[in-house]
N, C-alpha and C positions, 0 to 999 in steps of 0.2 A: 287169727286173721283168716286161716280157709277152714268157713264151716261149711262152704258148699261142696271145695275139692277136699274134704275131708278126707276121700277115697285114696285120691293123688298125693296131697301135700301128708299122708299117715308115714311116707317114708322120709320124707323131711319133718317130720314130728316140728311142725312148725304152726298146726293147729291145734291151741288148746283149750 
């Protein structure tokens, strides 16, 4: 779902 906040959401490993 964040491939844009990829940056942000990398500590919520929530983008994959």
């Amino acid at each position: 779902m964040c491939r844009k906040c990829a940056k942000m959401c990398r500590k919520l490993s929530n983008y994959e």
